[in-house]
N, C-alpha and C positions, 0 to 999 in steps of 0.2 A: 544516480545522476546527481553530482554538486549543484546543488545550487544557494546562491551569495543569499545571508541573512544579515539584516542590520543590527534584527534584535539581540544576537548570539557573535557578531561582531567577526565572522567567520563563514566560512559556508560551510554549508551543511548536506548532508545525503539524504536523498527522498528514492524511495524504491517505489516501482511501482511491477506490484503481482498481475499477471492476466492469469485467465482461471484456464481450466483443463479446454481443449475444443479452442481455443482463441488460434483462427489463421489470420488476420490482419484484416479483412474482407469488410464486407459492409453492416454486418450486421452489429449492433450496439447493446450495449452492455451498464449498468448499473456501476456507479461507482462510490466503491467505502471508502473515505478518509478517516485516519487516524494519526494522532499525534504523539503516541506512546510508544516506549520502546517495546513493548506487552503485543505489540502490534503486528511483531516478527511472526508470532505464535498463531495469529490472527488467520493467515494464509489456510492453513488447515482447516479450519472451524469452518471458512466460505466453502472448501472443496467436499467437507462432510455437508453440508445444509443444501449443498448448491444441487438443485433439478425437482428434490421433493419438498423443502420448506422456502426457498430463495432461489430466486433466478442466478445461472450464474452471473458473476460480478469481477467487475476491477477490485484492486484493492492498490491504495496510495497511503504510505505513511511516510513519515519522517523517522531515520533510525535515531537510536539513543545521542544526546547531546554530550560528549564531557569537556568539562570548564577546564579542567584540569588544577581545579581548586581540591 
């Protein structure tokens, strides 16, 4: 999903992972923010932890920024 950044003068893509089991329904969920591109990688790590160490979880990050510097 784009959305316009001032800081980066651009907009920018924010992804947002639902976990295994998400129907839309009412029930709610935890939500991880992260601002790393590391954060792709991230989605996994929640579906391994997620029932015996962590609830499952959102996960929202922002994908890698380039300047094109």
């Amino acid at each position: 999903m784009p959305v316009p950044s001032t800081v980066y003068g651009a907009e920018q893509r924010v992804t947002v992972y639902l976990p295994k089991g998400y129907d839309g329904g009412s029930d709610r969920y935890p939500v991880i923010y992260a601002t790393h591109s590391w954060a792709t990688h991230l989605a996994g790590t929640v579906d391994a932890l997620s029932g015996d160490h962590i609830p499952p979880s959102m996960l929202v990050y922002l994908e890698t920024y380039d300047s094109g510097d």
